[in-house]
GUDRENPA-294613 format. One line per 4 residues: number of its first residue (from 1); their letters; for each residue x, y, z of C-alpha. Coordinates in pm, whole numbers, plus 50000, padded with zeros to 5 digits. Layout:
# residues N
NUM	A	X Y Z; ...
***
This chain:
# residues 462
1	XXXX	49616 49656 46371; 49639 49355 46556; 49940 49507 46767; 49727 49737 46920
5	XXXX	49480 49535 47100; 49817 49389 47315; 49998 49569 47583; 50332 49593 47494
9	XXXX	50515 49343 47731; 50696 49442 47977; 51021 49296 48119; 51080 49092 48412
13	XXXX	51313 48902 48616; 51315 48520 48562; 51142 48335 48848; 51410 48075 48935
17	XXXX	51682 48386 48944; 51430 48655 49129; 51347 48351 49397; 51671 48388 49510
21	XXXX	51745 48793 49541; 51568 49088 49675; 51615 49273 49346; 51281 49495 49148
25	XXXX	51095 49168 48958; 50958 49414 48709; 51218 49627 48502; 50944 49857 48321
29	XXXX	50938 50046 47989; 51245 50208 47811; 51168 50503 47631; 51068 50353 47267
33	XXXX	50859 50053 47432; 50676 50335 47661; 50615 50566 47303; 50491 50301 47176
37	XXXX	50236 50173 47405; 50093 50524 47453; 50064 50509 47126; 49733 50257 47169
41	XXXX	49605 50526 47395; 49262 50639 47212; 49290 51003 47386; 48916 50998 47483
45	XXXX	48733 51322 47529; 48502 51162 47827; 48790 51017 47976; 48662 50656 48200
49	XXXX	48994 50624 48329; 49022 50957 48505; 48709 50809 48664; 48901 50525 48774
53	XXXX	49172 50697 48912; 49124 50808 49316; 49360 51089 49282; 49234 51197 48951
57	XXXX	49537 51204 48729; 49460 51353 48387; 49551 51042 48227; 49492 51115 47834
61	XXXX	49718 51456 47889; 50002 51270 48052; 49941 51008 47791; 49953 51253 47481
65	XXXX	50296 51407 47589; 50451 51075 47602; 50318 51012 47261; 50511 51288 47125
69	XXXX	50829 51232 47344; 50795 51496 47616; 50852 51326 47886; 50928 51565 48144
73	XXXX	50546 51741 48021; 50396 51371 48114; 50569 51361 48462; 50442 51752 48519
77	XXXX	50074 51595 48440; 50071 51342 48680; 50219 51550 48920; 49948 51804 48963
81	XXXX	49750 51507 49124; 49964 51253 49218; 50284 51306 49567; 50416 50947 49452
85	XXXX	50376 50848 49104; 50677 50636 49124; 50507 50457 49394; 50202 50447 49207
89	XXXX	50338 50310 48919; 50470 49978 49067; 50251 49944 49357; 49848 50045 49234
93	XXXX	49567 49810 49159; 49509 49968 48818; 49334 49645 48692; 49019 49735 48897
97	XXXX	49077 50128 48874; 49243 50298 48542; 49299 50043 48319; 48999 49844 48396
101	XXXX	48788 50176 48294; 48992 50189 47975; 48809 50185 47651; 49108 50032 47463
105	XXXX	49023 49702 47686; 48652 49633 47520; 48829 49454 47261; 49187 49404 47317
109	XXXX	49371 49493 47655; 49356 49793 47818; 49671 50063 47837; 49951 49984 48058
113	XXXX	49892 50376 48243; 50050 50179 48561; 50406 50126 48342; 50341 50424 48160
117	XXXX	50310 50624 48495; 50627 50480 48609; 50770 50543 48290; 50751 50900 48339
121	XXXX	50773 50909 48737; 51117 50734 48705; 51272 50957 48451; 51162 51277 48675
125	XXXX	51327 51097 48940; 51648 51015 48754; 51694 51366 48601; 51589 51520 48909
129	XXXX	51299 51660 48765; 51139 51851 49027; 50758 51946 49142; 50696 52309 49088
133	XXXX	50677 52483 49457; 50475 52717 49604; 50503 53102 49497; 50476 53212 49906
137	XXXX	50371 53108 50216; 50006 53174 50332; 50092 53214 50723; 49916 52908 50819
141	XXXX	50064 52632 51077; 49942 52252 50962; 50041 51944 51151; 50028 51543 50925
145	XXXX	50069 51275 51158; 50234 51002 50969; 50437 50997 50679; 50271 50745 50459
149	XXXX	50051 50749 50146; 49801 50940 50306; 50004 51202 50494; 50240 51274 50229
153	XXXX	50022 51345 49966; 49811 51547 50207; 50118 51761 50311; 50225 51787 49957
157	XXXX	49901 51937 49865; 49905 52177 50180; 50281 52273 50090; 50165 52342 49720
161	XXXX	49915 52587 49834; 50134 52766 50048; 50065 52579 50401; 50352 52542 50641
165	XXXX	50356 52184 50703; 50515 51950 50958; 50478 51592 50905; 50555 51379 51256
169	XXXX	50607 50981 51189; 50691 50757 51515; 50896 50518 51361; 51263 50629 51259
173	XXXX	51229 50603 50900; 51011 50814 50645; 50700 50597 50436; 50494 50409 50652
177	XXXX	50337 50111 50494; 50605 50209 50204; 50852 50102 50394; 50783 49885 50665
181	XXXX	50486 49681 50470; 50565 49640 50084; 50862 49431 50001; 51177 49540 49820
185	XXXX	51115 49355 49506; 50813 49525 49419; 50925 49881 49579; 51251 49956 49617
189	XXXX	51317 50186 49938; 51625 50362 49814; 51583 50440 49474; 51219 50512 49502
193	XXXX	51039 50585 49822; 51340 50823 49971; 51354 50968 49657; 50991 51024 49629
197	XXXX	50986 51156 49992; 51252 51419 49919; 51014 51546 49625; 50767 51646 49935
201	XXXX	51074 51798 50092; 51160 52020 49846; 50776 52155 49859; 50876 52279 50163
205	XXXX	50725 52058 50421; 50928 51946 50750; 50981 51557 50897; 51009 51534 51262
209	XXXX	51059 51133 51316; 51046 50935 51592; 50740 51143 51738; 50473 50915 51862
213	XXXX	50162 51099 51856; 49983 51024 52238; 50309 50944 52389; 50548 51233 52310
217	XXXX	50266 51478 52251; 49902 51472 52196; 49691 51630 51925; 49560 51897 52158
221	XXXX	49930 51962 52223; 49979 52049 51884; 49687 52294 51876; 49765 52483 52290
225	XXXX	50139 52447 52295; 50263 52463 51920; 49989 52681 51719; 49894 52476 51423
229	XXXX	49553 52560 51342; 49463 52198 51207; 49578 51895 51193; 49516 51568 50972
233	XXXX	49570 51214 51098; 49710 50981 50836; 49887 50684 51071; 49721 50386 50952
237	XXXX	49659 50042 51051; 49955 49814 51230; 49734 49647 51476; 49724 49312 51328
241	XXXX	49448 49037 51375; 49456 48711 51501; 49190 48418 51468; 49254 48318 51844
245	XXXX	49294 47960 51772; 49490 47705 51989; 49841 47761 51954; 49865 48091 51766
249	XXXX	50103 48192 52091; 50405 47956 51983; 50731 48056 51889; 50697 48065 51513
253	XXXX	50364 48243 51482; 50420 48609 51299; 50180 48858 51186; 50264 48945 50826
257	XXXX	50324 49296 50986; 50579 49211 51229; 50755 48962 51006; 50751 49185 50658
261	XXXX	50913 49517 50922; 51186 49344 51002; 51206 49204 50642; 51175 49545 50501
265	XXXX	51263 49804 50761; 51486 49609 50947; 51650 49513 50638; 51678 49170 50768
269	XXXX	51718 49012 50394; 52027 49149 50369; 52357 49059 50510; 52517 49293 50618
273	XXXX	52240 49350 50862; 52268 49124 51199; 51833 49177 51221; 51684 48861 51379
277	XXXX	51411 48688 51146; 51251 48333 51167; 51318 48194 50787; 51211 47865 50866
281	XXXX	51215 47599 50623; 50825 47526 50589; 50619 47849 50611; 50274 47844 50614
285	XXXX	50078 48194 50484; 49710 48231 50633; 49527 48505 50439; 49482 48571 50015
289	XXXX	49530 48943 50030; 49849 49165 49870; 50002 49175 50218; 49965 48766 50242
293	XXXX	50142 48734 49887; 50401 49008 50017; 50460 48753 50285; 50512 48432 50087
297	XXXX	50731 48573 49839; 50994 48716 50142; 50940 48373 50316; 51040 48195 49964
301	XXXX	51347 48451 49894; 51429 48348 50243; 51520 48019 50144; 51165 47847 50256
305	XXXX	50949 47624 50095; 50610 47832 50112; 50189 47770 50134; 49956 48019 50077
309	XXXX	49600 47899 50289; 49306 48052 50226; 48946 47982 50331; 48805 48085 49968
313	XXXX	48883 47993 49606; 49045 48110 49329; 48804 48347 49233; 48793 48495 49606
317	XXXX	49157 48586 49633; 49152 48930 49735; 49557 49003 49558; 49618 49110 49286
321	XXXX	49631 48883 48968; 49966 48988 48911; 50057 48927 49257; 49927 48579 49257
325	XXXX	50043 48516 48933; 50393 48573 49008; 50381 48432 49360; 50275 48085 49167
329	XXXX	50601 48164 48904; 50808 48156 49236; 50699 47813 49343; 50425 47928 49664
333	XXXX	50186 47609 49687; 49828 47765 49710; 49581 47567 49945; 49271 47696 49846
337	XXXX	48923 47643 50060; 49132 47566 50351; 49122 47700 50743; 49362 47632 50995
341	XXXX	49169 47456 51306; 49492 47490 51503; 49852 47537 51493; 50022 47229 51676
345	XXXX	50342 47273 51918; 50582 47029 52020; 50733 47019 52353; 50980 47352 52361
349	XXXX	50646 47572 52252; 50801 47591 51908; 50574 47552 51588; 50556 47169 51464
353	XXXX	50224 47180 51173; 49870 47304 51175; 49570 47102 51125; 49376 47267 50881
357	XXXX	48987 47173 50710; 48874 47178 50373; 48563 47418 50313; 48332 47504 50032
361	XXXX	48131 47804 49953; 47775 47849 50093; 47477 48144 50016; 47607 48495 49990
365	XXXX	47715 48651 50361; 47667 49053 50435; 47999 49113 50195; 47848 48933 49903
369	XXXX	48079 48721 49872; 47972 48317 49905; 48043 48251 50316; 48294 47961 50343
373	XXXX	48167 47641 50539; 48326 47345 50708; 48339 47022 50510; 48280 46780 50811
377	XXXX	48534 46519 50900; 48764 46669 50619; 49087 46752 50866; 49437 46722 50784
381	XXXX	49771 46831 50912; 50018 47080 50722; 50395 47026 50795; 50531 47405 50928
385	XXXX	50768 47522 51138; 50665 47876 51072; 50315 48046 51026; 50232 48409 50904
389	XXXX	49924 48532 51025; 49822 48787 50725; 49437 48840 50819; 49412 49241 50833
393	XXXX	49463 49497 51034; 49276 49787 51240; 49399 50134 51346; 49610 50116 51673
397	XXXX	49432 50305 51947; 49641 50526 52100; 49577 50839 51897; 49177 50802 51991
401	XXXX	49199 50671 52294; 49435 51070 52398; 49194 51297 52231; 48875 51418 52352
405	XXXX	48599 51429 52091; 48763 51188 51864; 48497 50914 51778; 48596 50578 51663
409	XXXX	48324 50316 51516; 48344 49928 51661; 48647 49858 51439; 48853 50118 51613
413	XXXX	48865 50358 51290; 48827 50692 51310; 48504 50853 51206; 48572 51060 50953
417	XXXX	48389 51216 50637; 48485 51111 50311; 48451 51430 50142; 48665 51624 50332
421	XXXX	48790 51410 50586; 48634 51595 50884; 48618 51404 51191; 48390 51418 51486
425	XXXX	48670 51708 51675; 48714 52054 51531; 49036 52114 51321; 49144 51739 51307
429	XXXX	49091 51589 50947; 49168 51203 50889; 49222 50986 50643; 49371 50630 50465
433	XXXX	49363 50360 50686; 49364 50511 51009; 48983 50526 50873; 48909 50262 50664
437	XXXX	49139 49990 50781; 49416 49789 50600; 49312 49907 50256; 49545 50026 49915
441	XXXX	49832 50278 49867; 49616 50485 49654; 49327 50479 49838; 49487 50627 50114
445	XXXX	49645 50912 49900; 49296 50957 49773; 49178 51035 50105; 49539 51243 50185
449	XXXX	49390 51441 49868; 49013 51516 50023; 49186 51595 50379; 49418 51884 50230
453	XXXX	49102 51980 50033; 48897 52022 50346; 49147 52183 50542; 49224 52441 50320
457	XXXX	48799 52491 50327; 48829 52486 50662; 49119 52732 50753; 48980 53007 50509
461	XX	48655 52955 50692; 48796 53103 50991
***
């Protein structure tokens, strides 16, 4: 019995070996370990980890088929709710959703659904187990702008009902936060994300790239000169913040967004690519958030010797455990209830250190979490020749600031209902970050999910 209250583990790459290469850390379930972890699954009637799940995946059915060895049934499961499961598999924070819903986890620990999910995602993908498409097309012309976790899973759903769909990204490549934001190690691009993408393809739905929405064309272009009858805005956040401190313009200062696109996208980890990065050899990390971790662990494969600072503690670090957890494996030094006061430059503007302050937690502030105060005269200087600014980041304004009737609240994020993903102008739905701000992967295909939903509503309104 004992057996069942633990996960069975999964495998990984060795820290001192993954340190030093680009390669997946985690190598997931083989067929026999993935049978027998669903095995622990307790197949609950009232299912709390559907509940958990933003996309609603019937978790129990995909569960049961893997129980019994019918794999390709499990992937068909998930993939009534779920564009990406491959993606959701590696990249979802199913502590806090699924799992940590999971009955199982009372008294032992919870289901792996996140390996099991990629369990069954992968094997579609490797057999070329394909989504089920549409029986005809309904007539009607729907335009996704962007082609990340939001807009893909919104166009899939569109495509499934029968929806001609064209998707329009401005950058060159297909994925969005995919694949300019999420590292290699923990997504791979080629053997996952295009492969995921091309599931959406087969659907039916069209890619136009390199079509930057309010410079190319606008959104009431779309509707006057092109005739689709709605359109959904899913083109996130990659407006990075600062903390406009003295010396944040050196050479040397990144935002984790700039630095982890050409990492990623730009493919700068790899040699056969000429892309310019700044490795540096001391690399300092403000921010304790996924994209912050995602920025430590490139710096440290890039050769550097990495710190994580962060205002809060331990308990405050807004990653995920695993994240942490395996950032600390690979050697990152975490400075914990620290702030940068200002990032010193020596005489060629380059980065030379950062004087930094200890702080300590104070009463609750408006998040609930405990606000972080100074500890007067408690300065001290960090060696770094490199610092990545990971602090968040809002919606870029172009798309609001070219349509008419679009509202935006003070954070630049579009208004938008959560339901359905209306927005203040008729026919234009919007979701993921674009509306919430830097948030998760599945989050924003949760949102991708409510936008199809209310513009299907909305079209057979009309």
């Amino acid at each position: 019995m004992a057996d069942m209250l633990k996960k069975v583990p999964v495998r990984e790459q060795e820290a001192k070996v993954r340190v030093t290469n680009f390669e997946e850390v985690c190598e997931g379930y083989n067929q026999e370990e993935a049978i027998r972890e669903a095995s622990r699954c307790l197949g609950c009637k009232n299912a709390k980890c559907i509940q958990g799940c933003p996309v609603a995946i019937d978790i129990p059915g995909f569960i049961k088929e893997l129980q019994e060895g019918n794999i390709k049934e499990a992937y068909k499961v998930i993939s009534k709710s779920s564009a990406l499961p491959a993606v959701c598999g590696r990249v979802c924070p199913q502590e806090t959703q699924c799992e940590g819903k999971c009955i199982r986890g009372i008294k032992g620990e919870p289901v792996s659904i996140g390996k099991l999910e990629r369990f069954a995602a992968d094997y579609a993908l490797e057999h070329d187990i394909r989504p089920e498409c549409p029986k005809e097309k309904n007539g009607h012309k729907v335009a996704v702008i962007g082609s990340g976790p939001s807009g893909l899973t919104c166009a899939g759903d569109l495509a499934k009902q029968g929806y001609d769909v064209t998707v329009f990204e401005a950058l060159h490549e297909l994925g969005g936060v995919l694949v300019y934001g999420i590292p290699e190690f923990r997504l791979p691009k080629e053997k996952v994300v295009a492969k995921e993408i091309e599931k959406v393809k087969q659907l039916g739905v069209k890619f136009e790239t390199n079509v930057v929405i309010g410079k190319s064309t606008t959104i009431d272009q779309l509707f006057e000169d092109e005739g689709f009858e709605a359109v959904y805005i899913g083109s996130g956040a990659g407006l990075p913040m600062f903390m406009g401190i003295p010396g944040e313009n050196a050479n040397g200062v990144f935002s984790a967004n700039e630095y982890l696109t050409r990492a990623n996208l730009m493919k700068a980890f790899d040699e056969n690519y000429d892309t310019p990065i700044f490795a540096g050899t001391n690399v300092a990390v403000v921010g304790g958030g996924n994209v912050a971790m995602d920025a430590a662990r490139v710096a440290a494969r890039l050769g550097a010797s990495v710190h994580v600072v962060y205002r809060r503690g331990e308990a405050e670090l807004p990653a995920r455990a695993e994240e942490v957890h395996h950032a600390r494996e690979e050697g990152i030094i975490f400075d914990l209830l620290t702030n940068p006061k200002e990032i010193l430059v020596d005489g060629n503007g380059y980065v030379k250190g950062m004087k930094v302050v200890k702080m300590q937690l104070g009463e609750p502030d408006a998040s609930g979490r405990r606000r972080p105060e100074e500890i007067p005269g408690s300065e001290y200087e960090i060696k770094t020749d490199t610092v990545i600014m990971s602090l968040g980041t809002s919606p870029n304004p172009l798309i609001s600031s070219t349509t008419k009737g679009l509202d935006i609240n003070r954070w630049k994020c579009i208004i938008a209902d959560e339901e359905n993903g209306q927005t203040t102008k008729e026919g234009v739905f919007a979701g993921g970050d674009a509306v919430t701000g830097a948030a998760t992967v599945i989050l924003a295909m949760g949102a991708g999910k409510a936008g199809a939903k209310g513009i299907d509503e909305y079209i057979k309104s009309k």
